[in-house]
C-alpha positions as CSV (number, residue, x, y, z in Angstrom):
1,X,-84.1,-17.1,-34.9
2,X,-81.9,-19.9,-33.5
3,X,-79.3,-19.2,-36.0
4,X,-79.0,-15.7,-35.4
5,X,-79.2,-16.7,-31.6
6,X,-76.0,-19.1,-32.5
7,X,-74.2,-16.3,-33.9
8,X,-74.9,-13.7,-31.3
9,X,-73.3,-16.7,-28.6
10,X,-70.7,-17.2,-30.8
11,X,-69.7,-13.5,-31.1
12,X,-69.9,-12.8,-27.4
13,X,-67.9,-15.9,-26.3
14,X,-65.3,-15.0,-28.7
15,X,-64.7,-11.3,-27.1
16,X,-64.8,-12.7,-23.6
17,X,-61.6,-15.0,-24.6
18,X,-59.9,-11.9,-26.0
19,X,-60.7,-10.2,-23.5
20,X,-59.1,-12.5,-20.5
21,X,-56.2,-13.5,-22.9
22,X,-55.4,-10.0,-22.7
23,X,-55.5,-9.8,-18.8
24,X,-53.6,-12.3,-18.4
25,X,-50.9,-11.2,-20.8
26,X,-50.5,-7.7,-20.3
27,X,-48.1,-6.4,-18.1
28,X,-48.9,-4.5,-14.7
29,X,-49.4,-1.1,-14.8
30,X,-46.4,0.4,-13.0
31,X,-46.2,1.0,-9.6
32,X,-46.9,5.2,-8.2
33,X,-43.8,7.0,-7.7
34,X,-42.7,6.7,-3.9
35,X,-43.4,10.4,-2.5
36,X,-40.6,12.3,-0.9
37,X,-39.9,11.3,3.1
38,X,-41.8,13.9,5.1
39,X,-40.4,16.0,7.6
40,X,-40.5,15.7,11.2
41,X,-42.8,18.0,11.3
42,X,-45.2,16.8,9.2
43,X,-44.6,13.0,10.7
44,X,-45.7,15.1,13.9
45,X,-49.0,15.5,13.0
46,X,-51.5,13.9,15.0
47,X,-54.7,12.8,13.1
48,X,-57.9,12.8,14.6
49,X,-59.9,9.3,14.9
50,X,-63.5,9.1,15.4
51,X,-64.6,8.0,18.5
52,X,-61.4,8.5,20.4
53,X,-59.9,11.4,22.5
54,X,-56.0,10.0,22.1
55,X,-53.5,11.8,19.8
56,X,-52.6,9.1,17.5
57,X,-49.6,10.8,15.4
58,X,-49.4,7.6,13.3
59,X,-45.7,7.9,12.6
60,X,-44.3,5.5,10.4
61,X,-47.3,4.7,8.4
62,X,-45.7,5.8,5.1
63,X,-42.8,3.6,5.6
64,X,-40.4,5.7,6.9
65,X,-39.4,6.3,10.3
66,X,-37.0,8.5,11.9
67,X,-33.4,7.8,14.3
68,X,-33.3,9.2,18.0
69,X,-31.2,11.5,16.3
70,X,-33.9,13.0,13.6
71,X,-32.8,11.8,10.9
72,X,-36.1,10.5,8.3
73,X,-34.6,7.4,6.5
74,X,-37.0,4.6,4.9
75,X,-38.0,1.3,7.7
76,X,-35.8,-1.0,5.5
77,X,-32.4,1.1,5.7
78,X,-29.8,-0.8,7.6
79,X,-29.7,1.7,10.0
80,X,-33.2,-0.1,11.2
81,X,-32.1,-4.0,10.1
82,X,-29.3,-3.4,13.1
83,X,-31.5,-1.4,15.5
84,X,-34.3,-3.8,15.5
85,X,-32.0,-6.8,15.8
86,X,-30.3,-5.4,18.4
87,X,-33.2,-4.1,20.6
88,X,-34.6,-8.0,19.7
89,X,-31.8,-9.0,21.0
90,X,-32.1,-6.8,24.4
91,X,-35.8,-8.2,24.5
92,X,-35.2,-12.1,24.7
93,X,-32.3,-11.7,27.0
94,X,-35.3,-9.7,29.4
95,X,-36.9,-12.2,29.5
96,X,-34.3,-14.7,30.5
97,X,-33.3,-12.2,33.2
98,X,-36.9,-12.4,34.3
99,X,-37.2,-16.5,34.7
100,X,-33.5,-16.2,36.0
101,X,-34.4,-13.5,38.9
102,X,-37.6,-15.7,39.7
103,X,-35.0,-19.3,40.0
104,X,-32.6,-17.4,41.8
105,X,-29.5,-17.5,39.4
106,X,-26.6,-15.2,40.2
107,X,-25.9,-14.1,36.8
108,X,-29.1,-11.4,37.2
109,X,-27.4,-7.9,37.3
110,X,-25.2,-9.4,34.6
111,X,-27.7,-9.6,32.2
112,X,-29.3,-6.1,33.1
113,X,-26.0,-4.3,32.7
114,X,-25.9,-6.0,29.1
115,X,-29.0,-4.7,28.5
116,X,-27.9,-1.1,29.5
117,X,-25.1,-1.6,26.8
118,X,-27.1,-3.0,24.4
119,X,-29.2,0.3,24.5
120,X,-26.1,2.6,24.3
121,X,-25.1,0.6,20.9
122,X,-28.7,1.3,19.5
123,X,-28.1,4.8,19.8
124,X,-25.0,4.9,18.3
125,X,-26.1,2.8,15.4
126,X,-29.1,5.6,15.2
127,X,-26.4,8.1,15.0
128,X,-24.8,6.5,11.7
129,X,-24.7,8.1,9.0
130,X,-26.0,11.5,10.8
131,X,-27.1,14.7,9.3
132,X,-27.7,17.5,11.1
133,X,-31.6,18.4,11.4
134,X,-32.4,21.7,10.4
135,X,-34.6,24.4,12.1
136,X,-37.7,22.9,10.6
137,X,-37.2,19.4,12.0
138,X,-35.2,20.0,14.9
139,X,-37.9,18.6,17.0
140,X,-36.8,15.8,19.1
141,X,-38.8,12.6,18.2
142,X,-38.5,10.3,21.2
143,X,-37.8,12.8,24.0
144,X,-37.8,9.5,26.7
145,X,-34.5,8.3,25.4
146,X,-31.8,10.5,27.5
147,X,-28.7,10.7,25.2
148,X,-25.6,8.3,25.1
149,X,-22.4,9.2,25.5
150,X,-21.8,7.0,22.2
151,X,-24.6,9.0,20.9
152,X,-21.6,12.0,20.0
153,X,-20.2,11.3,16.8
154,X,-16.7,9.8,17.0
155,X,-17.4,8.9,20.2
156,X,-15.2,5.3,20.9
157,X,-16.5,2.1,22.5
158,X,-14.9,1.5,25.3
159,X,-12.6,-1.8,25.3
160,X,-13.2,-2.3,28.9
161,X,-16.8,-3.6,28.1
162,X,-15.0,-6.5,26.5
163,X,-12.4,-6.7,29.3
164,X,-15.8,-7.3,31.4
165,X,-17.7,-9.7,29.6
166,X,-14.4,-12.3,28.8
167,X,-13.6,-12.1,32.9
168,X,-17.0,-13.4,33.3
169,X,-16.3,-15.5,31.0
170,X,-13.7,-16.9,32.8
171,X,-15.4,-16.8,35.9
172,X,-18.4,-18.7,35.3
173,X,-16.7,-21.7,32.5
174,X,-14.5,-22.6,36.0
175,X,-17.8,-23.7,37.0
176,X,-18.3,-26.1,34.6
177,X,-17.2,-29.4,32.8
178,X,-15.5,-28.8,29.0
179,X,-17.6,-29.3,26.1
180,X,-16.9,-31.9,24.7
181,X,-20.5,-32.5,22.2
182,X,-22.3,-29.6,20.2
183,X,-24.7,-28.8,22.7
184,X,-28.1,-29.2,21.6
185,X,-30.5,-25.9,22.7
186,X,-32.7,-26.7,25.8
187,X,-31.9,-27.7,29.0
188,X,-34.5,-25.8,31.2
189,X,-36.5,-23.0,30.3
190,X,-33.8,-20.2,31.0
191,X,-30.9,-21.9,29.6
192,X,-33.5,-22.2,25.8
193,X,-34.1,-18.4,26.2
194,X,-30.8,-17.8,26.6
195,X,-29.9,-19.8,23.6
196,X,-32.4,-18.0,21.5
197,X,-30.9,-15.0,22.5
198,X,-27.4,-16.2,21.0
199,X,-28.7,-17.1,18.2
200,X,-30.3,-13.3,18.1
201,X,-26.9,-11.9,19.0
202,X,-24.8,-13.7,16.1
203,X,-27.8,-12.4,13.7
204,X,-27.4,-9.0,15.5
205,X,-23.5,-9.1,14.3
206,X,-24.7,-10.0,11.0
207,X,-26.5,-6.6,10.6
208,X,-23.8,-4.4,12.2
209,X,-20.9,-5.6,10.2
210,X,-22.0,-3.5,7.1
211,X,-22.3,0.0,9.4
212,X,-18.7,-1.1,10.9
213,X,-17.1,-2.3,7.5
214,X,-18.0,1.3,6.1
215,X,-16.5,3.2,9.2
216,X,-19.8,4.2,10.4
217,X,-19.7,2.4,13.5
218,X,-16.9,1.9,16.3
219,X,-14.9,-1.9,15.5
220,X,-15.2,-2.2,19.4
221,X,-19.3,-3.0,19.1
222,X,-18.6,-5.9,16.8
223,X,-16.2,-7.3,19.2
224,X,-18.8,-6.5,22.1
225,X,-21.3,-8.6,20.4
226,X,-19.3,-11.7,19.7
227,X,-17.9,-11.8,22.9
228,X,-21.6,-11.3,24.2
229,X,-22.6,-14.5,22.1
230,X,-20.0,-16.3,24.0
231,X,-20.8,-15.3,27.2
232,X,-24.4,-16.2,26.4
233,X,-23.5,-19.5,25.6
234,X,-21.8,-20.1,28.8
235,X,-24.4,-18.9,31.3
236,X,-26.7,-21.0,28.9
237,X,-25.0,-23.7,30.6
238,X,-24.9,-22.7,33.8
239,X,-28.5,-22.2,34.1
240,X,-29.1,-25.8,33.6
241,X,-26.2,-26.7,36.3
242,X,-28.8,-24.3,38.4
243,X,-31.6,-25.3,37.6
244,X,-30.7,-29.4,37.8
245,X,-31.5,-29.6,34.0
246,X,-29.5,-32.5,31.7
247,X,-27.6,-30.8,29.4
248,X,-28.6,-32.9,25.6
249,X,-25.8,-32.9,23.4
250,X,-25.7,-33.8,19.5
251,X,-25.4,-37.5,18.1
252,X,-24.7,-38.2,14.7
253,X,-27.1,-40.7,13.1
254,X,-24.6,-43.1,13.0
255,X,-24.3,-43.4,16.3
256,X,-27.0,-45.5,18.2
257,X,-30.2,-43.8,18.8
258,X,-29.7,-43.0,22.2
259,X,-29.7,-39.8,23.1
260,X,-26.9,-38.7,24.7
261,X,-27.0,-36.2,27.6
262,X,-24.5,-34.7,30.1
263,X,-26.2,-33.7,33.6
264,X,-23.8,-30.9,34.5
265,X,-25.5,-30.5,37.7
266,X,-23.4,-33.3,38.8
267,X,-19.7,-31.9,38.4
């Protein structure tokens, strides 16, 4: 009996080792075909959920999502890499404005009528790329969002909005001593938001460069958004002159350890 135990074991253990050699050498069964991008339509839809009376249409839950203009196109075209980047960008420098209106800085309505602009480029990046909607889709998606006048195909953007931005520029660096370090972010809480924002608008650049290079976007909105990134910079400055903040600047590790700082709140 003990033999024939033995060899039972033996038997069994054997086909459990095949078997996980197998699963651990076999390759992955493939993945299901991606389905066609639904229709507006049919993105429309609301689904019912238990135990709530809300109408939950539970767009973009198959991966897609659609422009202002209609248009389906899956969440990780570049259409959406520069929409979301620039509507991030729109976000942080809210919330500078906010901590800017509550310490009294001047530079306020500057930063809202950025933000107005910064909406108008979203909709013309939305409009890249457009296709027509047909009568089955022609259902506007996000009804909230009046049209842009850069929202018209072919529409330019105007160079004055540049213009703008560099005579602020100009107006607020008088204010202020040269650089003359690499300015480490910081410096007070709106002056670091206001960084982070820069750092959002030079990544913001980074995702509209491919819709300009192909001739999908107006030139002028890459121009707008350096020159933005520039006139970030500067007010980044000039919130800590307002808000009595030392300005930290880089020092190489060869230098001696001690940090060095420029209190612009003195010039």
């Amino acid at each position: 009996m003990d033999v024939a135990r033995r060899i039972i074991r033996k038997s069994l253990l054997k086909q459990a080792s095949e078997i996980v050699a197998c699963s651990r050498y076999s390759s992955k069964p493939p993945n299901p075909p991606i389905k066609d991008p639904p229709t507006v339509q049919q993105r429309s839809t609301p689904v019912p959920h238990e135990g709530h009376k809300e109408r939950i249409p539970r767009i973009g839950d198959d991966g897609y999502a659609v422009t202002l203009m209609g248009a389906v196109k899956p969440k990780d075209d570049q259409i959406f890499h520069a929409m979301g980047s620039c509507y991030e960008l729109c976000s942080f420098i809210g919330l500078a404005r906010e901590h800017a209106h509550e310490n009294g800085h001047s530079y306020v309505e500057y930063l809202k009528r950025i933000q107005t602009l910064l909406i108008d480029i979203s909709v013309a990046i939305s409009n890249c790329s457009y296709n027509p909607p047909n009568t089955h889709n022609s259902t506007p998606v996000l009804p909230m969002v009046s049209p842009s006048p850069l929202s018209i195909k072919g529409t330019t953007f105007s160079k004055r909005h540049v213009a703008e931005l560099e005579e602020w520029i100009v107006e607020f660096s008088e204010t202020l001593p040269p650089v003359e370090h690499f300015v480490i972010p910081g410096g007070g809480l709106v002056s670091a938001e206001l960084h982070v924002a820069l750092s959002v608008c030079r990544r913001t650049e980074r995702k509209v460069l491919p819709l300009v290079r192909d001739g999908n976007l107006d030139g002028e909105v890459l121009v707008y958004l350096n020159r933005l990134a520039e006139f970030l910079f500067v007010i980044s400055r000039v919130a800590s002159h307002v808000d009595g903040a030392v300005e930290s600047v880089y020092t190489p590790k060869s230098s001696p350890s001690t940090p060095t700082t420029s209190n612009i709140s003195s010039s």
